[in-house]
C-alpha positions as a LaTeX table, in Angstrom:
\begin{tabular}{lrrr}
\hline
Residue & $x$ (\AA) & $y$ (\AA) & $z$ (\AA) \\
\hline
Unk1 & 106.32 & 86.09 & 139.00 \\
Unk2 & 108.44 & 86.97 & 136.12 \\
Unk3 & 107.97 & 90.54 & 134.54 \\
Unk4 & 107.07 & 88.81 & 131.29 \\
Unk5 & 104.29 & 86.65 & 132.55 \\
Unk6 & 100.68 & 87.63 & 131.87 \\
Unk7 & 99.27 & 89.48 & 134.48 \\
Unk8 & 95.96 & 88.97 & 135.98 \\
Unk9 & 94.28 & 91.56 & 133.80 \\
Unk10 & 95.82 & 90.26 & 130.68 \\
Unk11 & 94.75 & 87.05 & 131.38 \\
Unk12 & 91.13 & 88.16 & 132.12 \\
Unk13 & 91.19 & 89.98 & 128.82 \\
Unk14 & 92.80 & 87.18 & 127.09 \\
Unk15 & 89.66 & 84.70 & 128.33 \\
Unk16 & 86.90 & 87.45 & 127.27 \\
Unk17 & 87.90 & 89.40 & 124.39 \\
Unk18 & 90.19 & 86.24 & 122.75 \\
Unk19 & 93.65 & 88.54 & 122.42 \\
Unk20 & 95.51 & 91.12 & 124.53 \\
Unk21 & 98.15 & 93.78 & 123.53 \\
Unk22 & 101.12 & 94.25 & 124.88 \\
Unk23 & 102.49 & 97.91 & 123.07 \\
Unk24 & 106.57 & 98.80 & 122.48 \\
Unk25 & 108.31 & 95.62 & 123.63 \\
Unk26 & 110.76 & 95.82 & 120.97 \\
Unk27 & 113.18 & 98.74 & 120.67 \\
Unk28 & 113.56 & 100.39 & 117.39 \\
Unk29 & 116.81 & 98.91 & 116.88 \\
Unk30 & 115.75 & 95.54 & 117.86 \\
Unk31 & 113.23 & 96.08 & 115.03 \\
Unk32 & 114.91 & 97.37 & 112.68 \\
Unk33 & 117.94 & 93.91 & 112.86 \\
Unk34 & 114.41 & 92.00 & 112.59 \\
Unk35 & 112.69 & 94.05 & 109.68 \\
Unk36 & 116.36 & 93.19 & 108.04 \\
Unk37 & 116.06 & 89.68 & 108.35 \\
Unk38 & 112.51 & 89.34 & 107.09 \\
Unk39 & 113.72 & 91.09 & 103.82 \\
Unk40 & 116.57 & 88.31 & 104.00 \\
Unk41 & 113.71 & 85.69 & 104.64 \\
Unk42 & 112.14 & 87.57 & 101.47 \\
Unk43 & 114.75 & 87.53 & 99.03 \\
Unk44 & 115.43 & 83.69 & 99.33 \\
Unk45 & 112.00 & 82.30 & 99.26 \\
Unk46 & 111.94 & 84.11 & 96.01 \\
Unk47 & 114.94 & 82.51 & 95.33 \\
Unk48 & 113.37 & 79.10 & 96.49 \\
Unk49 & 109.71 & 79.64 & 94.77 \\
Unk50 & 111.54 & 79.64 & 91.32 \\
Unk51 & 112.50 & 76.16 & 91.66 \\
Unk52 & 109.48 & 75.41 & 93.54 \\
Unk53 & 105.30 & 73.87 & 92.59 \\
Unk54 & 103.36 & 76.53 & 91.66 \\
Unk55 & 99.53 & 75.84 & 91.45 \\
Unk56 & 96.56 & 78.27 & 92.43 \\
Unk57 & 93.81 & 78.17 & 94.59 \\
Unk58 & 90.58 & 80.54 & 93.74 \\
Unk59 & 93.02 & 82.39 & 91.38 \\
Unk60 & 95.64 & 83.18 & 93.54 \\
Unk61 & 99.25 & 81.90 & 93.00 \\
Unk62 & 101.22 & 79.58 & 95.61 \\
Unk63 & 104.42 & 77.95 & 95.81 \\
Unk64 & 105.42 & 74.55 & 97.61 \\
Unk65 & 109.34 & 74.56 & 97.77 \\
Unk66 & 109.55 & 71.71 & 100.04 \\
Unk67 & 107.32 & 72.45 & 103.42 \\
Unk68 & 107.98 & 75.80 & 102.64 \\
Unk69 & 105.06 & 77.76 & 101.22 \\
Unk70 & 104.96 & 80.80 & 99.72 \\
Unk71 & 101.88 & 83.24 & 98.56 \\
Unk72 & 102.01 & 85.67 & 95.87 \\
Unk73 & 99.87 & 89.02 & 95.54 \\
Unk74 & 96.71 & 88.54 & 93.99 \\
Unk75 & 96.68 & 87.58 & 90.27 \\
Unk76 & 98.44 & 84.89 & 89.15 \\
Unk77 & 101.23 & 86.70 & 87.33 \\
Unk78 & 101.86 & 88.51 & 90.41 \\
Unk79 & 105.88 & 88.26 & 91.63 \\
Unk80 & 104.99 & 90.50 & 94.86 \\
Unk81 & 105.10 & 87.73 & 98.15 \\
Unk82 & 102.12 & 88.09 & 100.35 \\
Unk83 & 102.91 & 85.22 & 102.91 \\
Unk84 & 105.71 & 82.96 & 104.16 \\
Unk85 & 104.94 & 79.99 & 105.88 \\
Unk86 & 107.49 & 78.42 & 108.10 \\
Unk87 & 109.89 & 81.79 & 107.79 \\
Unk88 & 111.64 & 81.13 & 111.05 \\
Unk89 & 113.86 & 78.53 & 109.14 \\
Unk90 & 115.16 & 81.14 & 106.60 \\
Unk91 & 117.02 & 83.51 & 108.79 \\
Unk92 & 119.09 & 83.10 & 111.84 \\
Unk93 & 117.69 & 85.92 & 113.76 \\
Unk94 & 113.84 & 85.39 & 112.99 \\
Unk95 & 114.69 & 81.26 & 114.46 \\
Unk96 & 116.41 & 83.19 & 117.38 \\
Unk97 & 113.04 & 85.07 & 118.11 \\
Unk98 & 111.28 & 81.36 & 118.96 \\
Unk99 & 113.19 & 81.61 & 122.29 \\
Unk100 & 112.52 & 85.50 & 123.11 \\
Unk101 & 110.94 & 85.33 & 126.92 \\
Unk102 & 109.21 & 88.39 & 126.10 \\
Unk103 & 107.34 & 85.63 & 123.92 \\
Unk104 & 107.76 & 82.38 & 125.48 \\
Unk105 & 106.79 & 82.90 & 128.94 \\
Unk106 & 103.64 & 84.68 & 128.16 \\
Unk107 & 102.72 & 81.71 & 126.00 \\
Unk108 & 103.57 & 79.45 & 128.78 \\
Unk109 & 100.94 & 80.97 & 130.63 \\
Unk110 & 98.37 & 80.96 & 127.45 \\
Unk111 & 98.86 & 77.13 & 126.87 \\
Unk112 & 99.04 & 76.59 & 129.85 \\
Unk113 & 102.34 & 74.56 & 130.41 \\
Unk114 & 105.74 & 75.19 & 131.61 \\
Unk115 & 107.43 & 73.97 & 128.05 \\
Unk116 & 105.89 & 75.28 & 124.71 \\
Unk117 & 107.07 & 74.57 & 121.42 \\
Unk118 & 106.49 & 75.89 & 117.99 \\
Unk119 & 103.64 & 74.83 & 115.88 \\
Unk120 & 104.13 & 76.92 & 112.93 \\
Unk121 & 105.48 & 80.64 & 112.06 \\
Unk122 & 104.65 & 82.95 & 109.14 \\
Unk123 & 105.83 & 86.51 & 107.68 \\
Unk124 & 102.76 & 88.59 & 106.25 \\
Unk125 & 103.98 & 91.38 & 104.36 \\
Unk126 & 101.58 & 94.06 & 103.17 \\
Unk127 & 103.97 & 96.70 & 100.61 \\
Unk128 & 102.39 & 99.95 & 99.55 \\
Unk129 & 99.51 & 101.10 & 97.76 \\
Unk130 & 99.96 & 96.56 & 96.89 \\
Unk131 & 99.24 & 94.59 & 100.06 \\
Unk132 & 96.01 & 93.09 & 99.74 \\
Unk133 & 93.66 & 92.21 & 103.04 \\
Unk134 & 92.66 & 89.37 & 104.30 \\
Unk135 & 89.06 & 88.30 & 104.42 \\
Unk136 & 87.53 & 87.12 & 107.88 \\
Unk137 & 88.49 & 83.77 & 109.03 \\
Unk138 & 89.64 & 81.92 & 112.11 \\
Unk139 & 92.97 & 79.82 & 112.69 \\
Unk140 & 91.48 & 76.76 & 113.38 \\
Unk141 & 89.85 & 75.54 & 110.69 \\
Unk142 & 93.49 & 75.27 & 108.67 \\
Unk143 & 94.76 & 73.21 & 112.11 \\
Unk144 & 91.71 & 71.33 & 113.28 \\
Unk145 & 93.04 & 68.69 & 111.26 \\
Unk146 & 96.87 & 68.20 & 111.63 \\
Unk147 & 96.36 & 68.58 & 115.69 \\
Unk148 & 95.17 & 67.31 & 118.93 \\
Unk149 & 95.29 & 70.31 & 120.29 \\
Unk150 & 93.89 & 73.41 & 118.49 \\
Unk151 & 92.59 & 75.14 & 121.43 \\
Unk152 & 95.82 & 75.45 & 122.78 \\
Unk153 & 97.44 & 77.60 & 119.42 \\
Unk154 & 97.86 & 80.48 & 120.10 \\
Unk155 & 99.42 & 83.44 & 118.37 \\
Unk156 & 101.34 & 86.42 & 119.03 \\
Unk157 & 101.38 & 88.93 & 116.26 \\
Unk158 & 104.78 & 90.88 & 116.03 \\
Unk159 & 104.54 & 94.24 & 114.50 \\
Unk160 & 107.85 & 95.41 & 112.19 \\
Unk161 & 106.09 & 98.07 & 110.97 \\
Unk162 & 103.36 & 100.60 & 112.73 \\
Unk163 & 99.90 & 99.32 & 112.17 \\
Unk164 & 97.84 & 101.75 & 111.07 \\
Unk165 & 94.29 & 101.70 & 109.36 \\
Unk166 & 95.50 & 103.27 & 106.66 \\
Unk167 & 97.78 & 100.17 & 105.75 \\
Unk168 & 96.05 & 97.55 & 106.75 \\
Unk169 & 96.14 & 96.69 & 110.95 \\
Unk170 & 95.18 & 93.34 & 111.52 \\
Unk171 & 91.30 & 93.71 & 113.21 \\
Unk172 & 89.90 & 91.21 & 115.58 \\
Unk173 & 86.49 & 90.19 & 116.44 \\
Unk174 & 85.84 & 90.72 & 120.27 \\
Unk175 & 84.80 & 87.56 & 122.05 \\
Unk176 & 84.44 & 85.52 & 119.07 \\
Unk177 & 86.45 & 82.97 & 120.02 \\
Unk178 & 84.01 & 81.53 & 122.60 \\
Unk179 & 82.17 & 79.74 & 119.89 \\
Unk180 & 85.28 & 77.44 & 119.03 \\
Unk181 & 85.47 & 76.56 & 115.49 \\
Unk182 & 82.80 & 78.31 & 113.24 \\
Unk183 & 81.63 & 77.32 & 109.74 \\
Unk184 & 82.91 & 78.44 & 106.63 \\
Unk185 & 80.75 & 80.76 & 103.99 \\
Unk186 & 79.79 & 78.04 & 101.91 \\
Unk187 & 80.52 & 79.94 & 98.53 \\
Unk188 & 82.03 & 76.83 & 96.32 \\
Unk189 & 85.26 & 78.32 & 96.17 \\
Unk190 & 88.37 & 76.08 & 96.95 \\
Unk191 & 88.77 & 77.82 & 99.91 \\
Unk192 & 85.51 & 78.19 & 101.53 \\
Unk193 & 86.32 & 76.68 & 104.31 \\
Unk194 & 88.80 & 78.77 & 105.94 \\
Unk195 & 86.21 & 81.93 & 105.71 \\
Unk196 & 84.03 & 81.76 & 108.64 \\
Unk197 & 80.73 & 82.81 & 107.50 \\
Unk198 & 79.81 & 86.37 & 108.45 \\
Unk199 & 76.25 & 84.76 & 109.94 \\
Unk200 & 78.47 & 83.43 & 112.89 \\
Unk201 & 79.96 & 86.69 & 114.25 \\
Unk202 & 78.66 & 90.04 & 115.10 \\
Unk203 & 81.14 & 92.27 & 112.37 \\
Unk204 & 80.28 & 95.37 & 114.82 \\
Unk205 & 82.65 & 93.99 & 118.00 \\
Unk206 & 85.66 & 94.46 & 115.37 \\
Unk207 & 88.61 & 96.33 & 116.71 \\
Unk208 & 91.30 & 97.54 & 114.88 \\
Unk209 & 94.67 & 96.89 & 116.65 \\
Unk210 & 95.87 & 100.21 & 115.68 \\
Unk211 & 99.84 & 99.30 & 117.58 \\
Unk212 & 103.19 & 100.58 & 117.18 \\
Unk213 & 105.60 & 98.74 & 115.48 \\
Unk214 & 107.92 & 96.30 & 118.45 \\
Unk215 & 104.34 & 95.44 & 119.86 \\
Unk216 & 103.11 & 91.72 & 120.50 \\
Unk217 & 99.27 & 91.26 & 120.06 \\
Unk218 & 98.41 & 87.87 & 122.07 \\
Unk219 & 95.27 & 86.20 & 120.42 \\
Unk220 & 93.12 & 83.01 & 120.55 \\
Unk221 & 93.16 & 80.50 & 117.36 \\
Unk222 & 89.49 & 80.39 & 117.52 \\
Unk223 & 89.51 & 84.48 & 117.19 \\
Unk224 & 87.55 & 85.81 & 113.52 \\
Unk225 & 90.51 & 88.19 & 112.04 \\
Unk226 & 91.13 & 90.00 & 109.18 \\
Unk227 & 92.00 & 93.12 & 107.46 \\
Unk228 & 91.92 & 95.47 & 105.12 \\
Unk229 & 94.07 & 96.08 & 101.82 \\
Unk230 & 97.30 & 98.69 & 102.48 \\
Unk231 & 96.57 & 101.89 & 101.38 \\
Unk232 & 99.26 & 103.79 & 102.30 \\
Unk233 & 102.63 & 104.51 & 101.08 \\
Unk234 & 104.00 & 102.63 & 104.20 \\
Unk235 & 104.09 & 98.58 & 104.50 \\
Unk236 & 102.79 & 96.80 & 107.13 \\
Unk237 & 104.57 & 93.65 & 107.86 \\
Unk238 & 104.14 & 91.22 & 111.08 \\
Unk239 & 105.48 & 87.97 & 112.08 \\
Unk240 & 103.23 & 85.69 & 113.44 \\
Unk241 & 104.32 & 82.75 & 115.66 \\
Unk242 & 101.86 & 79.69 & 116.65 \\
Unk243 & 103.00 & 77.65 & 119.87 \\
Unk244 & 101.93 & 74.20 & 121.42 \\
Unk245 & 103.00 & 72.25 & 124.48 \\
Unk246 & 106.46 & 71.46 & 124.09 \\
Unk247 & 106.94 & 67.93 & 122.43 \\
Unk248 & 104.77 & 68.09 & 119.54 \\
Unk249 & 106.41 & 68.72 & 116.19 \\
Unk250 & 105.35 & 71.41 & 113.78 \\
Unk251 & 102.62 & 71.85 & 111.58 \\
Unk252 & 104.42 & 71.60 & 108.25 \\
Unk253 & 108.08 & 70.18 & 108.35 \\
Unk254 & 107.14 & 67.99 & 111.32 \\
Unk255 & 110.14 & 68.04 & 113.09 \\
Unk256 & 110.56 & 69.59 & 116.57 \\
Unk257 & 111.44 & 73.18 & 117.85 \\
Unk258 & 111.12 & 73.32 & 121.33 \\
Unk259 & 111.29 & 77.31 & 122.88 \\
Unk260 & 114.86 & 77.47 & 124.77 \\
Unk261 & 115.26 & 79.26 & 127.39 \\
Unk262 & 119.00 & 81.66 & 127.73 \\
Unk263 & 119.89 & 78.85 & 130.55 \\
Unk264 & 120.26 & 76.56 & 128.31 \\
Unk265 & 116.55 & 74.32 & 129.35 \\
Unk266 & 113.15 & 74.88 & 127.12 \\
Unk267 & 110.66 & 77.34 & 128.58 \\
\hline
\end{tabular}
């Protein structure tokens, strides 16, 4: 067994609580080269979003430059990125981190194939006393449509920064993903279909995931997630990578990135 596998406890937590946390697997300077490139990542897709479509959705702004897609603060006059979605394409060293074992073979073991592949990969960036939160909603729904395979999606969560209440730790529903894909709230908005509606979870079996930054949280596509606006004077940002069995392209250039292993195969 390789020492980045899931172990038999992980797994088992994995299966009942829909995510597991593995704390400090990044050093501080292997953080720090990565915190660098997401402000890289940063500084060109604002570059790119002032050539790209801007258009709003329930008031908020967005920008299609190409497949990439980038989301402002709230407000439409707001210049402040919230999300980048694919980032991994924008900087060397975040498209490096695809192939990380300390990644790839614990996904192996979570999609339960030998080869993975990437299915999509996003920067959320919550800066001070600005980041807003993110209201309760599942993975799914925004994938049920462009794949085969949504149960096998998973995520890992990559803290750059500590995650701390105060500025806005991603929290998790226990157990909710054993209901699969839940129903949105229903409200009329554009985007009412990517909330899950609060009647479908218990809100009480929320745990913060109060980590370090260098930690991985591991968690189901079916898990209810959110958080809360940053508070603090510190920002919270967090890549998030989505794999797949190998093979299948991603979600929104639709070409292939297989995970390569240092030998020179794929996972």
């Amino acid at each position: 067994m390789s020492i980045f596998e899931l172990a038999a406890d992980e797994a088992s937590a994995y299966e009942s609580d829909g995510f597991v946390i593995r704390e400090n697997v990044f050093s501080s300077a292997e953080i720090a080269r990565l915190g660098e490139a997401a402000e890289r990542a940063v500084a060109l897709a604002a570059r790119l979003g002032r050539q790209g479509k801007t258009y709003t959705l329930d008031g908020n702004r967005f920008v299609d430059a190409d497949h990439l897609t980038i989301q402002y603060e709230h407000g439409p006059a707001s210049e402040t990125i919230r999300v980048i979605e694919p980032v991994h394409e924008l900087d060397a060293e975040l498209d490096a981190l695809i192939d990380d074992p300390r990644i790839v073979e614990p996904m192996c073991d979570l999609v339960g194939c030998e080869q993975v592949s990437l299915w999509t990969g996003k920067l959320n960036l919550k800066r001070p006393r600005e980041g807003s939160g993110f209201r309760w909603h599942q993975d799914s729904p925004y994938w049920i449509h462009d794949s085969s395979h949504v149960d096998r999606l998973p995520n890992v969560l990559i803290t750059l920064d500590d995650a701390t209440e105060a500025n806005g730790c991603m929290r998790i529903i226990r157990g909710s993903h054993t209901n699969g894909c839940l129903p949105g709230i229903g409200d009329g908005s554009q985007l009412e279909g990517f909330f899950t509606d609060p009647a479908c979870f218990d809100e009480t079996q929320q745990v913060p995931l109060v980590v370090a930054a260098g930690s991985l949280v591991f968690f189901h596509p079916h898990s209810v997630h959110g958080s809360q606006p940053n508070a603090s004077d510190v920002a919270r940002r967090a890549l998030i990578l989505t794999y797949q069995p190998a093979g299948f392209p991603m979600l929104k250039s639709g070409e292939l990135r297989n995970a390569v292993v240092p030998n020179g195969g794929v996972s």
